[in-house]
VEXDREN-2710 file (C-alpha; in Angstrom, 1 decimal):
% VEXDREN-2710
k/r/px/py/pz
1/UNK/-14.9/1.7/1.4
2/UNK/-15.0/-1.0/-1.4
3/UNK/-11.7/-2.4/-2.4
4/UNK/-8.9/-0.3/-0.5
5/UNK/-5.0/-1.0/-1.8
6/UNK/-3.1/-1.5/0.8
7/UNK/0.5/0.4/1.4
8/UNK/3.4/-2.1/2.4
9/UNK/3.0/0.4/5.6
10/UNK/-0.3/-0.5/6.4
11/UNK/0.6/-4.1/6.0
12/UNK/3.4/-4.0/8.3
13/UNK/1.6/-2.4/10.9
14/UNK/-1.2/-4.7/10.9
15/UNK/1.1/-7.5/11.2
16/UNK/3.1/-5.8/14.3
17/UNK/-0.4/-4.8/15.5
18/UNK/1.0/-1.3/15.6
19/UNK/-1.4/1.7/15.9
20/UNK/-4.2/1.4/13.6
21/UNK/-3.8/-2.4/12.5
22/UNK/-8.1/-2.5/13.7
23/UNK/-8.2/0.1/10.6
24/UNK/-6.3/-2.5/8.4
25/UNK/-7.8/-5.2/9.5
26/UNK/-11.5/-4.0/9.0
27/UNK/-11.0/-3.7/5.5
28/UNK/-9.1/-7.6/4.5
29/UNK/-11.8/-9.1/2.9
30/UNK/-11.7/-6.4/0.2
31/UNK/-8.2/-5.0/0.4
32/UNK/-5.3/-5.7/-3.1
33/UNK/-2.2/-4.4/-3.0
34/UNK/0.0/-4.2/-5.8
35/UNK/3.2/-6.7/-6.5
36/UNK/5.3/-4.8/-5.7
37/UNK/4.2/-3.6/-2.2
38/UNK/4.4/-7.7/-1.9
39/UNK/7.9/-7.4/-2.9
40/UNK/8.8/-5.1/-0.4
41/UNK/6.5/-6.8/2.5
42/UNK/8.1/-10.0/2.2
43/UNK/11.7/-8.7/2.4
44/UNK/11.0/-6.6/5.1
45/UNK/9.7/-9.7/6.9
46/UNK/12.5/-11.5/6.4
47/UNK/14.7/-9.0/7.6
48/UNK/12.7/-10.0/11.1
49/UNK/13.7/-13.4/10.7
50/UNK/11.0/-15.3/8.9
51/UNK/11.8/-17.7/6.0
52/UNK/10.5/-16.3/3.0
53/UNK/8.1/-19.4/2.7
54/UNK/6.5/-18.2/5.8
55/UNK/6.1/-14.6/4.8
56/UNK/4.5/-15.8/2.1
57/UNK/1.9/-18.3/4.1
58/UNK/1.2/-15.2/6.5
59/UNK/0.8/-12.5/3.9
60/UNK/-1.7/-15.0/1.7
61/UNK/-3.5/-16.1/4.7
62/UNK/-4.7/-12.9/4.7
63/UNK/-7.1/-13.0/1.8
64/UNK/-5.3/-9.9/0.1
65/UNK/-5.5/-9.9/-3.6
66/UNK/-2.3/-9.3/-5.4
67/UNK/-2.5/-7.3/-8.5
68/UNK/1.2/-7.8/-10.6
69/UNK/2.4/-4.4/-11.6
70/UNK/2.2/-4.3/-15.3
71/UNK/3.3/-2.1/-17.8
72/UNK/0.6/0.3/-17.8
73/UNK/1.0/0.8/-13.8
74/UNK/4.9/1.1/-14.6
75/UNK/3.8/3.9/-16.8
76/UNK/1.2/5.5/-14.2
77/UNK/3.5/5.2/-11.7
78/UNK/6.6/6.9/-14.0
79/UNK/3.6/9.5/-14.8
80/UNK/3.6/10.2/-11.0
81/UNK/7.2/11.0/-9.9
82/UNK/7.3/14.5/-11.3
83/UNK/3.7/14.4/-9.0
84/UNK/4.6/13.3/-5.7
85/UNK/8.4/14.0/-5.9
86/UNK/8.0/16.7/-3.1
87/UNK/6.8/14.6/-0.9
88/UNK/9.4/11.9/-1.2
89/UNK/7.1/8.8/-2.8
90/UNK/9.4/5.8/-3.5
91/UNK/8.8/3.4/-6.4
92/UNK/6.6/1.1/-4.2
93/UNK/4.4/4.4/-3.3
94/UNK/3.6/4.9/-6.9
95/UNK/3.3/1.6/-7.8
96/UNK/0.5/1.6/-4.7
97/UNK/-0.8/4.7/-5.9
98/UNK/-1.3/3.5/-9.6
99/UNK/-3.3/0.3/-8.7
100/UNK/-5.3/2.5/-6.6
101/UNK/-6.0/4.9/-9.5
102/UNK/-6.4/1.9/-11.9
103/UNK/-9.1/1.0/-9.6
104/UNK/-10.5/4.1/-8.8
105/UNK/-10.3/3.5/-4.7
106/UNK/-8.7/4.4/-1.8
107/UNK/-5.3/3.8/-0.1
108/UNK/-4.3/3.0/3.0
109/UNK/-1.1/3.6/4.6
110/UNK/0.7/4.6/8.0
111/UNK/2.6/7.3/6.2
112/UNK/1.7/10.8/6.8
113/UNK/4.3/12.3/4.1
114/UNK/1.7/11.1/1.9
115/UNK/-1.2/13.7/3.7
116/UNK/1.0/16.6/1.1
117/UNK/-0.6/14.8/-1.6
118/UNK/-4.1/16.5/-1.2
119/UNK/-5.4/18.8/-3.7
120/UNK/-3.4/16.6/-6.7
121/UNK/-6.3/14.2/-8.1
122/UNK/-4.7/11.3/-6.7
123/UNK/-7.2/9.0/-4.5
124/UNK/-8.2/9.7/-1.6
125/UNK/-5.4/8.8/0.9
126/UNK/-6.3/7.5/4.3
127/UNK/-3.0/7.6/6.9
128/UNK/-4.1/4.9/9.3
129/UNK/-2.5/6.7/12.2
130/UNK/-4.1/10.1/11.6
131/UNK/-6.3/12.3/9.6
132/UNK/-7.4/11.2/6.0
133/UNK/-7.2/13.7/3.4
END
């Protein structure tokens, strides 16, 4: 798998070393993930407690590139609500799906909602904590 985007999910998991974080972590030294899945990471981590700065340190420490969400993701990912509406895909999901279409790779995440995608010509989506589609 060459260049995998990473879901906030699948970030959050490795970092809790919940069930698959060895899936996660097998893939850092290729995996991006898009700004805005940073976004919501980094708040979520401070949530737990951690000073911002230190989110940050932990998160970049990891080698994952971060792609900024431009304006032609913000218009793949507008392109996808009508898409992946059914299966409940917040703004962040998008905006990880439309890096991953940008770059023509996989995604990884922990959320199995996604698994309703299949059959939509959306990238292949791999649910960390079960079956890939």
């Amino acid at each position: 798998m060459n260049e995998p985007v990473l879901d906030c999910s699948a970030l959050l998991a490795l970092l809790l070393r919940e069930p698959g974080a060895e899936r996660v972590e097998a893939v850092l030294p290729t995996a991006c993930m898009s700004s805005v899945n940073l976004a919501e990471a980094l708040a979520k981590m401070t949530e737990w407690g951690m000073t911002l700065e230190n989110a940050q340190n932990t998160i970049s420490g990891l080698g994952i590139e971060i792609v900024d969400f431009d304006a032609v993701q913000a218009a793949r990912s507008a392109g996808l609500r009508r898409q992946t509406r059914h299966a409940g895909l917040s703004l962040g999901d998008r905006a990880c799906l439309a890096l991953a279409l940008h770059r023509q790779t996989t995604v990884m995440t922990t959320d199995k909602a996604w698994l309703r995608l299949e059959g939509l010509g959306l990238p292949e989506i791999i649910c960390i904590r079960g079956v890939s589609s």
